[in-house]
gemmi code that builds the backbone of each chain (N, CA, C; Angstrom):
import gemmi

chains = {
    "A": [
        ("UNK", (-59.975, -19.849, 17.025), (-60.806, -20.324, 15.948), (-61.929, -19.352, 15.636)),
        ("UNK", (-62.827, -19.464, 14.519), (-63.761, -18.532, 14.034), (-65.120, -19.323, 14.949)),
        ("UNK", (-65.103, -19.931, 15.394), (-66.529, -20.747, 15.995), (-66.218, -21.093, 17.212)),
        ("UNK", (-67.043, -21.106, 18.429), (-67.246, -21.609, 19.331), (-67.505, -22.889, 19.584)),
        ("UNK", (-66.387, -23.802, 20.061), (-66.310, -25.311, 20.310), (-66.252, -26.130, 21.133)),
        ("UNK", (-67.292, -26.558, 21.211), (-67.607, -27.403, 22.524), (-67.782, -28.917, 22.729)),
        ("UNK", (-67.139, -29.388, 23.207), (-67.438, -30.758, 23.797), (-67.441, -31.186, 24.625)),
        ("UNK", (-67.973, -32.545, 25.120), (-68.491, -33.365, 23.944), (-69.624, -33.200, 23.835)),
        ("UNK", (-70.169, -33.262, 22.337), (-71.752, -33.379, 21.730), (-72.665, -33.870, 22.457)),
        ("UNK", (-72.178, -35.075, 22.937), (-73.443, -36.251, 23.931), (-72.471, -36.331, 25.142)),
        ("UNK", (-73.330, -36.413, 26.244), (-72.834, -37.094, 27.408), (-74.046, -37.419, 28.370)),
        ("UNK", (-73.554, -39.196, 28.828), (-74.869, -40.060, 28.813), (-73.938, -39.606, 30.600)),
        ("UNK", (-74.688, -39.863, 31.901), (-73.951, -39.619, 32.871), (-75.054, -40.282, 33.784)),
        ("UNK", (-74.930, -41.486, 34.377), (-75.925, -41.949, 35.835), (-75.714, -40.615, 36.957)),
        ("UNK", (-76.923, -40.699, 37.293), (-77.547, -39.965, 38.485), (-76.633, -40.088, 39.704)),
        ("UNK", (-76.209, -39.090, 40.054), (-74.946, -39.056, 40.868), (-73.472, -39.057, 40.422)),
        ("UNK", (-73.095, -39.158, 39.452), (-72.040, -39.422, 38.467), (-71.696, -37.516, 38.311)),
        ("UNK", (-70.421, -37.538, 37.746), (-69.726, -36.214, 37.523), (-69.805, -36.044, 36.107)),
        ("UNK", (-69.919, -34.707, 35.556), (-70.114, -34.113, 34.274), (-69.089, -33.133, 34.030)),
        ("UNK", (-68.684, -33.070, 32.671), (-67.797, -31.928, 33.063), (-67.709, -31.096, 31.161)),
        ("UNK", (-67.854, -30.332, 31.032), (-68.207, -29.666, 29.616), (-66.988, -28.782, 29.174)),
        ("UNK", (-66.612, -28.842, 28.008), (-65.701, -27.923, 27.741), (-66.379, -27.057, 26.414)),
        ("UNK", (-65.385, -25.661, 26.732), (-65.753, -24.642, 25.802), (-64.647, -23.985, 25.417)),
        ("UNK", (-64.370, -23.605, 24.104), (-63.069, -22.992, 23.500), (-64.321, -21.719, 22.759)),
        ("UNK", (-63.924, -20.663, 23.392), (-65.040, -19.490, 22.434), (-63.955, -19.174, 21.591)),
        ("UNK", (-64.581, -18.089, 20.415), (-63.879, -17.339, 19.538), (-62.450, -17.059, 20.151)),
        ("UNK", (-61.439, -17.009, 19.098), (-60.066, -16.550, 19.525), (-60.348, -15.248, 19.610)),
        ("UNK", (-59.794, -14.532, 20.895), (-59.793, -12.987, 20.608), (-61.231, -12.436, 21.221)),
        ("UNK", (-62.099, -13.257, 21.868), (-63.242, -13.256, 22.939), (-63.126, -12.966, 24.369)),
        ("UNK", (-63.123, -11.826, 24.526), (-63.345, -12.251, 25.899), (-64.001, -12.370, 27.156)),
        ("UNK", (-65.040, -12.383, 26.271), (-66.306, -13.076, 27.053), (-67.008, -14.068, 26.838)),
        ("UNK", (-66.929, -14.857, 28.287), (-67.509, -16.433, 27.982), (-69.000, -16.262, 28.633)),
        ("UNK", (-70.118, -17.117, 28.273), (-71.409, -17.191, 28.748), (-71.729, -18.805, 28.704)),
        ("UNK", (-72.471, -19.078, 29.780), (-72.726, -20.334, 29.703), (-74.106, -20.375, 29.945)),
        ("UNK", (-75.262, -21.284, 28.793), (-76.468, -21.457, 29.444), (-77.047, -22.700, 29.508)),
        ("UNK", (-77.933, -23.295, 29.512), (-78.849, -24.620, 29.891), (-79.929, -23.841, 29.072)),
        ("UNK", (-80.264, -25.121, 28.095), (-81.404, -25.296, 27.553), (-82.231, -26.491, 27.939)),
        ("UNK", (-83.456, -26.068, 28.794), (-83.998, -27.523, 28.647), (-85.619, -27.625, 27.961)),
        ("UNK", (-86.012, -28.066, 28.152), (-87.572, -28.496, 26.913), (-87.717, -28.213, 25.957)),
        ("UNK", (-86.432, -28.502, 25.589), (-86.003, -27.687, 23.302), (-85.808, -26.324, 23.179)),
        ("UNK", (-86.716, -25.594, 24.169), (-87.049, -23.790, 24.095), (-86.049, -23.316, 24.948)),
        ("UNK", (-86.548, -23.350, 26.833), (-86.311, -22.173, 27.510), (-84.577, -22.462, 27.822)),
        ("UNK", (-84.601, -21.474, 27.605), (-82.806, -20.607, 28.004), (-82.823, -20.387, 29.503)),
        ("UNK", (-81.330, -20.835, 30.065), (-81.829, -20.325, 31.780), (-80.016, -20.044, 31.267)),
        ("UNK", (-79.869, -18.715, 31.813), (-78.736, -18.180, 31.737), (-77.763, -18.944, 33.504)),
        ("UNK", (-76.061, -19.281, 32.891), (-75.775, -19.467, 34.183), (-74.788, -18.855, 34.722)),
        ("UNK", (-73.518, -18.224, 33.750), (-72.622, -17.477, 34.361), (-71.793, -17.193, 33.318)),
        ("UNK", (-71.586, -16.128, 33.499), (-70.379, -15.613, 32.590), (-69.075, -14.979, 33.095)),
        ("UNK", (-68.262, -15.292, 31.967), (-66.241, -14.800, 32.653), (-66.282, -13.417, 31.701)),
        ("UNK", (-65.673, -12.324, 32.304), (-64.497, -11.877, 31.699), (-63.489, -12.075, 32.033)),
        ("UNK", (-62.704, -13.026, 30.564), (-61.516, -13.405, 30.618), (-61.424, -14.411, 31.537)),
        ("UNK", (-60.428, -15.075, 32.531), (-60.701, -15.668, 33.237), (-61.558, -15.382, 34.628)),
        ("UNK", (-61.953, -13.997, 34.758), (-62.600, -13.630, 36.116), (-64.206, -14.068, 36.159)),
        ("UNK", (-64.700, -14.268, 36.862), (-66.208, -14.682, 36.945), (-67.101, -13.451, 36.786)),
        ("UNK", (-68.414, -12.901, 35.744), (-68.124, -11.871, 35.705), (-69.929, -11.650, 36.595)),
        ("UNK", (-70.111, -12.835, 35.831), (-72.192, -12.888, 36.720), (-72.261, -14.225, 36.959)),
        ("UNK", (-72.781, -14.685, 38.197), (-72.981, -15.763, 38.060), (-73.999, -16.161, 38.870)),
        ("UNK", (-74.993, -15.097, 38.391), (-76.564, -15.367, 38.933), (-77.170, -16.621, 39.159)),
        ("UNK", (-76.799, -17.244, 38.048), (-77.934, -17.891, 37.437), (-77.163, -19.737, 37.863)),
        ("UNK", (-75.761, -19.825, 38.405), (-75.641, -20.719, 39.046), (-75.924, -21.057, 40.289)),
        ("UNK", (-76.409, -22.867, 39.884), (-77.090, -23.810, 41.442), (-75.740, -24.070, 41.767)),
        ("UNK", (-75.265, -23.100, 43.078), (-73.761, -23.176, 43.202), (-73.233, -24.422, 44.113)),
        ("UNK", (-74.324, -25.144, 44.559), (-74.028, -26.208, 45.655), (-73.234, -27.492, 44.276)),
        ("UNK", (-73.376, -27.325, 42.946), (-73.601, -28.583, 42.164), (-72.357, -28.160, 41.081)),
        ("UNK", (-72.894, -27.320, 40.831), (-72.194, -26.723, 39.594), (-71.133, -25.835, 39.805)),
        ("UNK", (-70.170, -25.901, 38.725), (-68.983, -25.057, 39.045), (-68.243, -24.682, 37.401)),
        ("UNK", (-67.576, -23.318, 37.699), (-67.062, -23.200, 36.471), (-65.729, -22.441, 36.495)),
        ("UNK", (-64.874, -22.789, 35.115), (-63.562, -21.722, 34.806), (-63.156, -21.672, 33.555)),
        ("UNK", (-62.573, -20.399, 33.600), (-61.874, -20.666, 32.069), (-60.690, -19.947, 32.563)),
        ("UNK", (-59.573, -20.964, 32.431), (-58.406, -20.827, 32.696), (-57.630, -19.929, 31.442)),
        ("UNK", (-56.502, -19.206, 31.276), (-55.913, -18.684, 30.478), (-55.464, -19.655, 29.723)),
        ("UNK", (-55.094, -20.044, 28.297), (-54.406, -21.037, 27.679), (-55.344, -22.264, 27.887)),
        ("UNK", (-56.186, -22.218, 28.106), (-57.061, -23.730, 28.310), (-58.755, -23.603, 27.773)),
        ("UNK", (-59.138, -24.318, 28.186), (-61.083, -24.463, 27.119), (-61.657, -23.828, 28.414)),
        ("UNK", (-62.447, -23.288, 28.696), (-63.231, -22.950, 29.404), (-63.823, -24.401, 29.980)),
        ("UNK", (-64.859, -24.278, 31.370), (-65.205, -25.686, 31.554), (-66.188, -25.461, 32.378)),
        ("UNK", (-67.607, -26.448, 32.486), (-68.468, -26.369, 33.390), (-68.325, -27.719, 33.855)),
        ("UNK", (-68.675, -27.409, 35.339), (-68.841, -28.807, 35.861), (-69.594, -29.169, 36.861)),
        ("UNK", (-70.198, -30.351, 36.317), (-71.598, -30.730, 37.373), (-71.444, -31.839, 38.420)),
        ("UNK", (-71.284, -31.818, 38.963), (-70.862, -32.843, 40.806), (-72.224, -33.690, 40.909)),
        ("UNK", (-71.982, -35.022, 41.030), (-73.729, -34.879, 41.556), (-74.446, -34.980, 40.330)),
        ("UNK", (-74.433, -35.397, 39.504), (-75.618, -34.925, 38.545), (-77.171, -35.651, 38.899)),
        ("UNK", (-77.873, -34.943, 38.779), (-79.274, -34.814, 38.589), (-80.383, -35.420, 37.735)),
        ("UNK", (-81.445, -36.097, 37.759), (-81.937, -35.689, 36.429), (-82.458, -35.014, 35.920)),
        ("UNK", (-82.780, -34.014, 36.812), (-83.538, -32.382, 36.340), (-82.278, -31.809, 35.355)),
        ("UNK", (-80.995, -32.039, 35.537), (-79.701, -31.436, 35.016), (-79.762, -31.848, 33.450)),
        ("UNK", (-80.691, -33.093, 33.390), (-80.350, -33.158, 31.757), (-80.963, -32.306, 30.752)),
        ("UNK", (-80.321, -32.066, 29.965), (-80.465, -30.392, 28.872), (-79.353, -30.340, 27.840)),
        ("UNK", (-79.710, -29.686, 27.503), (-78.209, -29.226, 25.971), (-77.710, -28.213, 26.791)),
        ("UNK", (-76.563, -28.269, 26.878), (-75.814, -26.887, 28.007), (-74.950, -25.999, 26.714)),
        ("UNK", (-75.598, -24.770, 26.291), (-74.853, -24.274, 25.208), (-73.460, -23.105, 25.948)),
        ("UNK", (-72.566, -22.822, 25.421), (-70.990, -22.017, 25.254), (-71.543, -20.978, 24.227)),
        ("UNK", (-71.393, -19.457, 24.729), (-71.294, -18.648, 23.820), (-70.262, -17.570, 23.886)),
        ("UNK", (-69.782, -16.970, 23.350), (-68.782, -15.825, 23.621), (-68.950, -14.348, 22.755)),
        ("UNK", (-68.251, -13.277, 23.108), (-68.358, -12.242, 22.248), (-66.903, -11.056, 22.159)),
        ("UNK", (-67.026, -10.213, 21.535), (-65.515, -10.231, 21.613), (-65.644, -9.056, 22.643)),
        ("UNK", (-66.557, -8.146, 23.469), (-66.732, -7.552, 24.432), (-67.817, -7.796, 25.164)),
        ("UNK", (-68.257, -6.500, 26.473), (-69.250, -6.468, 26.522), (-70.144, -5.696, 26.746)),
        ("UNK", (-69.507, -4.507, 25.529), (-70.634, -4.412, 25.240), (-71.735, -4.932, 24.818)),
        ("UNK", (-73.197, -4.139, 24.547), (-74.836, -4.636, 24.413), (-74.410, -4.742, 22.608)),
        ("UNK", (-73.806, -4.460, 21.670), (-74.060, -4.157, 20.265), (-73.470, -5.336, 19.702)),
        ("UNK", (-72.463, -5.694, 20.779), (-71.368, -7.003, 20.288), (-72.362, -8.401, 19.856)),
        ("UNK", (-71.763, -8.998, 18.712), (-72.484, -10.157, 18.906), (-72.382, -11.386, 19.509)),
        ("UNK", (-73.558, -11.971, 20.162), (-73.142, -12.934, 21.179), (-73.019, -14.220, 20.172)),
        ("UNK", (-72.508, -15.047, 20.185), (-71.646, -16.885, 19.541), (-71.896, -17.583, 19.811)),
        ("UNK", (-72.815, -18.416, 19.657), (-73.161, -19.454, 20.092), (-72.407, -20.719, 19.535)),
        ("UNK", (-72.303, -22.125, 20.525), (-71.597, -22.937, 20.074), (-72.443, -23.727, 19.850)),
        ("UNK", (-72.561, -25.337, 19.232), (-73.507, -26.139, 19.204), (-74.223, -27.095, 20.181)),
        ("UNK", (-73.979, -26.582, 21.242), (-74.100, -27.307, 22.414), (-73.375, -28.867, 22.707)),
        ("UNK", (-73.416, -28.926, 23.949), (-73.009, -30.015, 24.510), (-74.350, -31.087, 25.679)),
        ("UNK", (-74.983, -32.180, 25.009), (-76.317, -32.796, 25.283), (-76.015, -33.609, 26.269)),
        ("UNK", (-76.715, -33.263, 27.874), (-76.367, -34.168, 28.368), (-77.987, -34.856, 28.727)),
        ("UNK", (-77.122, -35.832, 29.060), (-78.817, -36.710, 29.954), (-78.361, -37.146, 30.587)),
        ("UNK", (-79.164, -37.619, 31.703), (-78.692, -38.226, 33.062), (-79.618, -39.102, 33.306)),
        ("UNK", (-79.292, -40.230, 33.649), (-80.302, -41.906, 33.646), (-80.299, -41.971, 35.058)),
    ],
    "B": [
        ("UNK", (-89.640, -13.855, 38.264), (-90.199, -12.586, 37.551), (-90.027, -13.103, 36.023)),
        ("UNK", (-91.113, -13.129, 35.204), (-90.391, -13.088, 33.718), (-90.626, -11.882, 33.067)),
        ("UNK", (-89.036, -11.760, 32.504), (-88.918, -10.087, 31.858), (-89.251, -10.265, 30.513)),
        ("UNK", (-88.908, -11.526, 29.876), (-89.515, -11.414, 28.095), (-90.656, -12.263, 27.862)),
        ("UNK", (-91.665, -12.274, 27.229), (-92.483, -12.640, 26.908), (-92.476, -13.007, 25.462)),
        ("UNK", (-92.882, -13.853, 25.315), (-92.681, -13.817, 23.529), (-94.020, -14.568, 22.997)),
        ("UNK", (-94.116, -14.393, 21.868), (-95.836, -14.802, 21.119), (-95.756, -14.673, 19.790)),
        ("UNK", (-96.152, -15.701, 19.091), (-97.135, -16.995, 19.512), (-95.901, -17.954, 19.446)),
        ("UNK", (-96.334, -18.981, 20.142), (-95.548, -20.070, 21.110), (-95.151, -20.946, 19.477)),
        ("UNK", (-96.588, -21.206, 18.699), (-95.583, -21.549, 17.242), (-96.851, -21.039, 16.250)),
        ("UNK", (-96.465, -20.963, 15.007), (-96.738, -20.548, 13.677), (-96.512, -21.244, 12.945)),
        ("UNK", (-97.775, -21.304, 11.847), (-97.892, -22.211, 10.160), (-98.074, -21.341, 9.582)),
        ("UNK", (-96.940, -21.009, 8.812), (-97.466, -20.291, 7.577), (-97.111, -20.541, 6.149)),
        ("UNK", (-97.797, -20.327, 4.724), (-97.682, -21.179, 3.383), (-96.309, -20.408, 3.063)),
        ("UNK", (-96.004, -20.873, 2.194), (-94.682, -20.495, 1.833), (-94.595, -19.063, 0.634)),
        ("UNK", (-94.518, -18.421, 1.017), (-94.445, -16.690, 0.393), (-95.386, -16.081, 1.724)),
        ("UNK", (-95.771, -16.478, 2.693), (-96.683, -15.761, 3.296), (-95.708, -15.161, 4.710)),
        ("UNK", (-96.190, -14.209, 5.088), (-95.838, -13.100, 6.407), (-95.625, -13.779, 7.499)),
        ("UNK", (-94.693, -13.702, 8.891), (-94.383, -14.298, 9.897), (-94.505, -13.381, 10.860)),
        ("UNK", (-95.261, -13.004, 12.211), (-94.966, -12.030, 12.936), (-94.988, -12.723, 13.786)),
        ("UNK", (-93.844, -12.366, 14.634), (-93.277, -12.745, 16.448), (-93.169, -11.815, 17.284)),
        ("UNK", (-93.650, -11.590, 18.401), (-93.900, -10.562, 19.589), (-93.056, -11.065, 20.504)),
        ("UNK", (-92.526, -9.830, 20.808), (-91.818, -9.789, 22.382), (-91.802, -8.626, 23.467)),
        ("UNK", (-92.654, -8.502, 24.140), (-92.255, -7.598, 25.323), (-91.418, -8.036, 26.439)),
        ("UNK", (-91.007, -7.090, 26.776), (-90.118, -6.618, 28.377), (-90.362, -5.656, 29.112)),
        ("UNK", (-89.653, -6.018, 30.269), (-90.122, -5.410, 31.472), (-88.798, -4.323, 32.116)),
        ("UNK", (-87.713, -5.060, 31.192), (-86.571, -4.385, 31.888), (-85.921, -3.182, 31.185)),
        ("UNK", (-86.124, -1.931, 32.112), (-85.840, -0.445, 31.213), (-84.045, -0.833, 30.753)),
        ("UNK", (-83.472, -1.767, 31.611), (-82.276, -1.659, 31.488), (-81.755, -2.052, 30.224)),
        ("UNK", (-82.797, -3.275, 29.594), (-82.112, -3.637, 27.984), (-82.309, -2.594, 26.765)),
        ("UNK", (-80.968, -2.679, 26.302), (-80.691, -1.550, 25.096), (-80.055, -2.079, 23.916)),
        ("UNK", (-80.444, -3.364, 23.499), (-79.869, -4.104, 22.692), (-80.947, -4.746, 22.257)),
        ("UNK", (-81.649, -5.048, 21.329), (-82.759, -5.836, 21.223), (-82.310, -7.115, 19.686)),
        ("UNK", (-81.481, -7.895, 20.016), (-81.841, -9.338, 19.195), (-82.866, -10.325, 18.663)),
        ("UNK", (-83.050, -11.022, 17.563), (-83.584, -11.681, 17.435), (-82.467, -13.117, 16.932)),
        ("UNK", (-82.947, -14.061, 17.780), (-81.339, -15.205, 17.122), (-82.907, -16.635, 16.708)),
        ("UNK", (-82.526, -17.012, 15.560), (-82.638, -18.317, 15.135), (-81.787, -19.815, 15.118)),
        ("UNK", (-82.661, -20.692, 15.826), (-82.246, -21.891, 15.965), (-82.864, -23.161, 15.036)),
        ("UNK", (-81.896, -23.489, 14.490), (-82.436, -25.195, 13.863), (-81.995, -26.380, 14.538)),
        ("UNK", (-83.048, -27.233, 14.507), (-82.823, -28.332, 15.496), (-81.446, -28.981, 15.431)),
        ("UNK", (-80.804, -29.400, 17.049), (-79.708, -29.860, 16.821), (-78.431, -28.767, 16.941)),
        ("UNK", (-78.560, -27.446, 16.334), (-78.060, -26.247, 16.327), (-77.767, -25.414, 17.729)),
        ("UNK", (-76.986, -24.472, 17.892), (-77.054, -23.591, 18.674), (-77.515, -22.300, 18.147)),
        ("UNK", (-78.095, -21.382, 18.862), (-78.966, -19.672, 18.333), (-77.516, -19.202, 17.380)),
        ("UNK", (-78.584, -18.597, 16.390), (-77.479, -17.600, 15.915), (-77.974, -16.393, 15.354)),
        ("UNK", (-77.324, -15.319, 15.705), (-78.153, -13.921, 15.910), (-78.763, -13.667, 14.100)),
        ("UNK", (-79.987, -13.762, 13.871), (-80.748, -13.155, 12.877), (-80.312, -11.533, 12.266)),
        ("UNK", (-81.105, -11.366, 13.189), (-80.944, -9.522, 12.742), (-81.261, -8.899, 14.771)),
        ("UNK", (-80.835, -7.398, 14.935), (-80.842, -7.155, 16.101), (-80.963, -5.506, 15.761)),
        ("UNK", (-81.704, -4.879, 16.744), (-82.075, -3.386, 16.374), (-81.395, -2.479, 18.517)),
        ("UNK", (-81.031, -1.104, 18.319), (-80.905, -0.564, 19.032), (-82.350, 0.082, 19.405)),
        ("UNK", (-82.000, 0.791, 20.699), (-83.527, 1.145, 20.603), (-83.621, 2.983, 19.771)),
        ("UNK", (-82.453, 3.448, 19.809), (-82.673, 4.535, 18.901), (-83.456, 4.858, 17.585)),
        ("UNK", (-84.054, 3.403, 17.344), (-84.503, 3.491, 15.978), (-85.705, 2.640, 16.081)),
        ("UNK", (-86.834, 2.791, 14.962), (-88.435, 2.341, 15.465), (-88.194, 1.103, 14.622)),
        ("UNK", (-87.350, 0.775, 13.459), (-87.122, -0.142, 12.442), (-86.020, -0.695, 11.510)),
        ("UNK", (-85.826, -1.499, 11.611), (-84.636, -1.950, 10.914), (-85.045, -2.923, 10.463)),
        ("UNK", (-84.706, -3.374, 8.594), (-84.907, -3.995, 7.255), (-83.653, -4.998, 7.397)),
        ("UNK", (-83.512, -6.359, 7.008), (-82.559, -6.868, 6.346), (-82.593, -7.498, 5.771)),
        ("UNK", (-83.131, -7.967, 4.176), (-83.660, -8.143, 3.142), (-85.079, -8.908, 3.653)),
        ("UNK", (-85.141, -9.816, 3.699), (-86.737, -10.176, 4.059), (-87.123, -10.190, 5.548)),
        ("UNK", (-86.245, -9.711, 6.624), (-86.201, -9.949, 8.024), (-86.654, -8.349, 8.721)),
        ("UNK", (-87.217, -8.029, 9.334), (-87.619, -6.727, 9.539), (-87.675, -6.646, 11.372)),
        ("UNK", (-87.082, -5.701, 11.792), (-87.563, -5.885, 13.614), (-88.222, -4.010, 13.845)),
        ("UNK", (-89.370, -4.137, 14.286), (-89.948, -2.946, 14.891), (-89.668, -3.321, 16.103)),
        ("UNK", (-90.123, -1.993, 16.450), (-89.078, -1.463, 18.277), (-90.472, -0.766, 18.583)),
        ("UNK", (-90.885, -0.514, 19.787), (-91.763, 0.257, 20.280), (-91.367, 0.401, 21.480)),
        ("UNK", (-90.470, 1.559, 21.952), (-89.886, 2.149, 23.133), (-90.491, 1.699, 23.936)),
        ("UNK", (-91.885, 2.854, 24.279), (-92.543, 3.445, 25.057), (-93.790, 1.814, 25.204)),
        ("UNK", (-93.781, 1.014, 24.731), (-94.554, -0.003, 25.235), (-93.974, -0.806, 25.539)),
        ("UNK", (-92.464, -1.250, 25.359), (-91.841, -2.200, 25.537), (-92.222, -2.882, 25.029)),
        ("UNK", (-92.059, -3.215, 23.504), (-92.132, -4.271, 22.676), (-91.511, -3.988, 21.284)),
        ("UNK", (-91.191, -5.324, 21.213), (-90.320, -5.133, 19.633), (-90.707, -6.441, 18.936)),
        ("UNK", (-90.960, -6.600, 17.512), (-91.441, -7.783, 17.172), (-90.623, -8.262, 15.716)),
        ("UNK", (-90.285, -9.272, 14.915), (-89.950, -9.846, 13.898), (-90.532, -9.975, 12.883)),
        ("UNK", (-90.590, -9.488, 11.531), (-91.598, -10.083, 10.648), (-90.673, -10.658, 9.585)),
        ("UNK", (-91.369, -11.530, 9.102), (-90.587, -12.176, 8.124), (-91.627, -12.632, 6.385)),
        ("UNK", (-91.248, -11.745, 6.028), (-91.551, -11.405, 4.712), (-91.146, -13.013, 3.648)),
        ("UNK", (-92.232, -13.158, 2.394), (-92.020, -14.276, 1.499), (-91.148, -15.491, 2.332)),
        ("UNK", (-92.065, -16.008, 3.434), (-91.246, -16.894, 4.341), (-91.432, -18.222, 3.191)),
        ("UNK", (-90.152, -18.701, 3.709), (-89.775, -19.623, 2.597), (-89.591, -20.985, 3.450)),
        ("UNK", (-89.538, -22.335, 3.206), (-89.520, -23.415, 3.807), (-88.292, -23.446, 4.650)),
        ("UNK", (-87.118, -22.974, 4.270), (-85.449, -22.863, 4.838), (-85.626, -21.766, 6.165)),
        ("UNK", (-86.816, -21.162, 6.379), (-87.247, -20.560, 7.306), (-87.534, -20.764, 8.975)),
        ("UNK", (-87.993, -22.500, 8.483), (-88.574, -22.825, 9.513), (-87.296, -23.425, 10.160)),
        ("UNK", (-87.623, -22.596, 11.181), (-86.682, -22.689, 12.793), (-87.478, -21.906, 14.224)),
        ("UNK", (-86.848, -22.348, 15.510), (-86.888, -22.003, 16.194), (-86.931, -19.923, 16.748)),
        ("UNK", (-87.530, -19.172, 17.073), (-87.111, -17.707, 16.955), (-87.192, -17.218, 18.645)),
        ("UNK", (-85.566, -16.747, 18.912), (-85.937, -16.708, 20.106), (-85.710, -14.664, 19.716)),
        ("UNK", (-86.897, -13.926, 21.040), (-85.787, -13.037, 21.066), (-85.458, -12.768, 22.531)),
        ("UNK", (-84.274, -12.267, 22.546), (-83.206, -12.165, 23.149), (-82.496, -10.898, 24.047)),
        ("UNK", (-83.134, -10.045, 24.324), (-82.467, -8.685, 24.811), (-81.704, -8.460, 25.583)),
        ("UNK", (-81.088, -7.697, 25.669), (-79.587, -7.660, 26.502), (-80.083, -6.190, 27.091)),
        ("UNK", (-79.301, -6.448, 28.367), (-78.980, -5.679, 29.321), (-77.751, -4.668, 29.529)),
        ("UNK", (-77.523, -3.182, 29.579), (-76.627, -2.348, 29.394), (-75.389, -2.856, 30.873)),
        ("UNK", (-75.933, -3.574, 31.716), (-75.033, -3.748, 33.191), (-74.478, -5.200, 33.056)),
        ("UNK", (-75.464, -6.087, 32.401), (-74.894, -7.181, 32.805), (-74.777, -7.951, 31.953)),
        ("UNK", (-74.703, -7.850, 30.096), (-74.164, -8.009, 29.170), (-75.046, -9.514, 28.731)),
        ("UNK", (-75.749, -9.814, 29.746), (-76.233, -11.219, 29.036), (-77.380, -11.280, 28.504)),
        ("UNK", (-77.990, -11.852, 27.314), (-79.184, -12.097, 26.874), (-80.178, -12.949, 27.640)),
        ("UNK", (-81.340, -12.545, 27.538), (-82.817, -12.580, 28.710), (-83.948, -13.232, 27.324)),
        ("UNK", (-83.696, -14.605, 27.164), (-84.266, -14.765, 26.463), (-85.560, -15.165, 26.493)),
        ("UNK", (-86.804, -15.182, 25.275), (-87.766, -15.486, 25.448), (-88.244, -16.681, 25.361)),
        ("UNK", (-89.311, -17.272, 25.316), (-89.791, -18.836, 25.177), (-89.891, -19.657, 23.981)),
        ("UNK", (-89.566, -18.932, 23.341), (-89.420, -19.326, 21.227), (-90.366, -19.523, 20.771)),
        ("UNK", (-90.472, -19.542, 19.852), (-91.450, -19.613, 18.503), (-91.483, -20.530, 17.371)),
        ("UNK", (-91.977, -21.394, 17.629), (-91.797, -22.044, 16.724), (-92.251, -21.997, 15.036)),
        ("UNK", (-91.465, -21.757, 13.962), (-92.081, -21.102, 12.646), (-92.169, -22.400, 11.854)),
        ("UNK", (-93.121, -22.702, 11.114), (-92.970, -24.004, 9.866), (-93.699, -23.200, 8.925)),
        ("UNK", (-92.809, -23.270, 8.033), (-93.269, -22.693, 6.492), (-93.757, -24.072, 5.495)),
        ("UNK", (-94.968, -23.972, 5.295), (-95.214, -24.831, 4.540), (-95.441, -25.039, 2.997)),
        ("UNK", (-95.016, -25.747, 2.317), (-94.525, -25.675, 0.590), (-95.595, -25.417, 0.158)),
    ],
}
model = gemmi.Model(1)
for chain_id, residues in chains.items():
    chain = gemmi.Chain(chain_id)
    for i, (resn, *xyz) in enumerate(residues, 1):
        res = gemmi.Residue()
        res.name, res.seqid = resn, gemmi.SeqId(i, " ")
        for name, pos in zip(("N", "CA", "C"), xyz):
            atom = gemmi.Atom()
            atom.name, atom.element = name, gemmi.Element(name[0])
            atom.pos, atom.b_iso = gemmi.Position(*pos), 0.0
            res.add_atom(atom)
        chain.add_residue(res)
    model.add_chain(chain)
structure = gemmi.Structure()
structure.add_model(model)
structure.setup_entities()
């Protein structure tokens, strides 16, 4: 597809309950990025694939969170356990390399909250 | 450690009037310098973005200066118009590790 697509839009999830996010980036991308937005503003970067390989994944709380993007399938994050510090808009972006010039894609996020 | 800094946190400005957004960094490694706009509800989507080979780059009312040697590059936004007001993050990327290091946003309201 020409857009990065993610669902679902909302996901309401009790505290301790499992989360799980999907991402379809650009056709012909092959690089996936995943971040957490939380207080409307700050960006906290969490991991990115090339292709299906994991390529950084600094920025994941790896005890909780987990991720893949399988060949032929949506990409996927997933939260074990959820939190309520975890609730945030978790945005999907992709690019079609990676190089620094490429442009990065953002999808419309996927909103979670956790009660 | 925070590597981007960004300023001012938000902005009012009348509608035909000038917008300037600041961002320094810390990291010699970014060589990509973005600016992406967000509207509420939305995900970022890249504005305009400058290399550092160059002190300036125009794209009709959107302008980004670069200042190497201080580490800073900033946004101006010329006859800002009400369809303006959004979120401004910027964003710099890293030559090793391909991901954007974004800043704390800006909030812009253009007022009629």
């Amino acid at each position: 597809g020409e857009e990065v697509a993610q669902t679902p839009k909302h996901l309401v999830r009790g505290e301790g309950q499992k989360a799980k996010l999907y991402c379809a980036p650009i056709k012909g991308h092959s690089y996936v990025f995943w971040y957490q937005q939380v207080l409307k503003n700050e960006f906290k970067f969490l991991i990115s694939f090339q292709n299906e390989n994991v390529f950084d994944e600094t920025g994941m709380p790896k005890e909780r969170f987990s991720a893949k993007c399988l060949p032929n399938s949506p990409c996927s994050l997933e939260i074990q356990a959820t939190k309520l510090e975890d609730s945030a808009v978790y945005f999907c972006a992709s690019s079609q390399t990676g190089v620094s010039g490429n442009t990065i894609y953002f999808g419309e996020g996927s909103w979670l909250t956790v009660v | 450690q925070q590597q981007v800094k960004q300023s001012p946190q938000s902005l009012i400005v009348q509608k035909g009037g000038i917008s300037i957004i600041n961002c320094a960094y810390e990291n010699t490694a970014f060589d990509y310098f973005p600016w992406y706009q967000q509207f509420p509800g939305k995900g970022p989507a890249l504005l305009i973005a400058i290399r550092p080979d160059v002190s300036e780059k125009k794209e009709g009312r959107f302008t980004i200066s670069f200042n190497k040697s201080a580490k800073q590059f900033s946004l101006h936004i010329m006859d800002s118009q009400p369809g303006d007001s959004a979120t401004y993050f910027c964003a710099p990327r890293g030559s090793n590790d391909y991901k954007l290091s974004f800043g704390a946003g800006t909030t812009v309201t253009v007022r009629a």
